[in-house]
N, C-alpha and C positions, 0 to 999 in steps of 0.2 A: 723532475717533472716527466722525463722522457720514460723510467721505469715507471712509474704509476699509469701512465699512457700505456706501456707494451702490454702490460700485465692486465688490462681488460679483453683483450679478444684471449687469453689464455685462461680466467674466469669463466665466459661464455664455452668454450670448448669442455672444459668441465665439469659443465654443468651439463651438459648433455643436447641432443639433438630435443627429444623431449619434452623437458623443462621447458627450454627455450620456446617452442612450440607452444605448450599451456601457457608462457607468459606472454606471447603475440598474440592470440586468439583474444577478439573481443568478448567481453560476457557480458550478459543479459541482467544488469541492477532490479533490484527492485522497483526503482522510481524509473526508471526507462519502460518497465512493463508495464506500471500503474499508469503514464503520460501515453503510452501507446495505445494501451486498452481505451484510454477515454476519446483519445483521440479519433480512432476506427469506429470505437462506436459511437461518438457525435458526428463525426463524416457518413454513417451511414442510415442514422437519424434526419440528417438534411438531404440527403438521395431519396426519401419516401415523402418529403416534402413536393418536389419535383414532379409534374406533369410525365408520368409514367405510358398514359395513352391519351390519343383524340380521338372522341367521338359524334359522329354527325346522323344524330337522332329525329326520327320525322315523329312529329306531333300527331296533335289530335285533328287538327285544323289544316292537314294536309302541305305543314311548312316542317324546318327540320331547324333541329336547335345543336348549338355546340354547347360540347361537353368534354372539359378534364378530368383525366380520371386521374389521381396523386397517387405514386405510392403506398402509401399508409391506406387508401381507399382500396385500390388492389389488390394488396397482398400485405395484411394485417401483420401475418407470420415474421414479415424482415423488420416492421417495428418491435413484436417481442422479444425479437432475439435482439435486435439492438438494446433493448432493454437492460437483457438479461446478461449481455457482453459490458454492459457499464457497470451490473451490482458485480462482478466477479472480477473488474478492475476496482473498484471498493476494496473489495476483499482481500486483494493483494497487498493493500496499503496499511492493513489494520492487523493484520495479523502474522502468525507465527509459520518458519519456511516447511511445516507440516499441511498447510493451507493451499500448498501447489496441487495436490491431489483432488481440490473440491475446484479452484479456479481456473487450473490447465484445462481440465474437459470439461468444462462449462463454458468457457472461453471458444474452445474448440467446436461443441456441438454447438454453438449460438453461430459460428460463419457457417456452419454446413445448413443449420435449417434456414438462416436466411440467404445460401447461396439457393437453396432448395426453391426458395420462395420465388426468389427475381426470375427463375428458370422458368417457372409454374405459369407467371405472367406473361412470359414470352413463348411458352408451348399454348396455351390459352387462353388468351387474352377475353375472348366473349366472357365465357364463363365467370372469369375475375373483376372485369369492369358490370356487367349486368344489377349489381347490386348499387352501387352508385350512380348508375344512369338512372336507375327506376326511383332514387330517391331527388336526383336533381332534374326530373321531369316531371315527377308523379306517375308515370305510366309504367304499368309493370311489363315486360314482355314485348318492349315497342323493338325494330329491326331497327336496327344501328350498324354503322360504316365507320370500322376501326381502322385506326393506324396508329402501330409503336413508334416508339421513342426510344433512345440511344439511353436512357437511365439505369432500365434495368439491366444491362450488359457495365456500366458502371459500376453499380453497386454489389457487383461481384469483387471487384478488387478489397474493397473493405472485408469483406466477407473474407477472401483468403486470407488476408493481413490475421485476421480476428482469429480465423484457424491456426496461423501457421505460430502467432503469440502465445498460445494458448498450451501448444509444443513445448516451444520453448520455456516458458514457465516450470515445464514437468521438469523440465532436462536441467535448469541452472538456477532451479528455487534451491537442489542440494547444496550451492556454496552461499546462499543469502544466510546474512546473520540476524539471531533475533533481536529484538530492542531490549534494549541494557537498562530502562526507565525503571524496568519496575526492582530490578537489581541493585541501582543506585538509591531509590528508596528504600530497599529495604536496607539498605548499608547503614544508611542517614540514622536512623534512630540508635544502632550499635552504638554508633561512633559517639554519636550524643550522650548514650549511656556509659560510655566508658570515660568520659570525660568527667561528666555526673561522678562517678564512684573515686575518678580519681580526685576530683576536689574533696570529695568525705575523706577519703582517705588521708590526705595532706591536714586537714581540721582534724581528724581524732588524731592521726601524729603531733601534731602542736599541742593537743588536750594532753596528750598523756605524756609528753617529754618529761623525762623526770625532774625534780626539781632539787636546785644545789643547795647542799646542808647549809646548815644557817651559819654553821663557821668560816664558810667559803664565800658570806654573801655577807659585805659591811652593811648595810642596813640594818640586816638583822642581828648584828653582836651590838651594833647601837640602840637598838629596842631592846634586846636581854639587857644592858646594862642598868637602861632606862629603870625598867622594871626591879633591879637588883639580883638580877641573877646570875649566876655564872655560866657566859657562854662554852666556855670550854668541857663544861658539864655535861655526862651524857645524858638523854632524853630519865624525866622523872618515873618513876614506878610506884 
């Protein structure tokens, strides 16, 4: 017990500084990318839900009305690319590790446009909120008294997440393996077919066994006899 004991830290020494290295380093699954991906981009689906601004809008009637402005009302941009960060975690799940090349940077450019967005919101906010004020008043162009919200400085962290995923996809789709589904069917029918040929082949071996002379088979010198013939006789001419 004690040599099988010593003899691992002299394995690990063998094996290199290295090695050892590549085998500590966690890697990026496939199903850890496609669970991240969905995850970032449903976390950042429910951040443009969220009251992004308030606004306190005077009417016609010389009163002032409040107004939320969501998200998804402000800055349309952080919902497409949420979108477009869920089809490219799809895509990771369906397909072959050539597929890193279309889902890393589509992954990646979906957190820069919708970091782009939540930014846009908070360098602007009149501009961004103006179209959902004029439609939850009816007044186009009415003066309104804004104040942010802590969301869009949020909805940045998904956003890097979605970037920095998107990276990594490039970098460690090279050791994902592809799915063996369609390998193992096409195996299935070989298999099936070889089996097929060997049962014919076992039935025409039975068919054509040769068959023992009639001198070597009592039966049949009791039916020659039957008959009066001489079994010992060779075949008639």
């Amino acid at each position: 017990m004690s040599g099988a004991v010593d003899a691992a830290p002299g394995e690990d020494a063998a094996r290199g500084p290295g090695e050892r290295g590549a085998r500590s380093r966690p890697r990026l699954t496939r199903r850890s990318a496609v669970l991240a991906g969905l995850v970032l981009a449903g976390a950042l689906l429910l951040l443009t839900r969220a009251p992004w601004m308030h606004a306190r809008v005077s009417d016609l009637v010389g009163g002032t009305t409040a107004v939320d402005v969501s998200g998804a009302e402000a800055a349309p941009l952080v919902v497409a690319a949420a979108l477009v960060a869920l089809a490219a975690s799809a895509v990771v799940a369906i397909s072959s590790r050539a597929v890193r090349f279309v889902s890393g940077p589509l992954l990646v450019a979906a957190g820069i446009a919708a970091a782009f967005g939540a930014l846009a919101v908070r360098t602007d906010p009149e501009g961004h909120a103006r179209s959902a004020i004029a439609e939850a008043t009816g007044v186009s162009g009415a003066e309104a008294e804004l104040s942010g919200t802590l969301w869009p400085l949020l909805a940045l962290l998904p956003c890097a997440g979605l970037a920095l995923l998107g990276a990594m996809v490039l970098v460690a789709g090279r050791t994902w393996v592809g799915s063996t589904r369609y390998a193992r069917e096409g195996t299935a029918p070989a298999a099936g077919a070889s089996a097929v040929q060997g049962s014919v082949a076992d039935e025409g071996a039975v068919a054509t066994a040769p068959v023992p002379p009639a001198s070597e088979d009592p039966a049949a010198l009791w039916d020659a006899l039957s008959r009066g013939e001489d079994p010992t006789a060779g075949p008639r001419r």
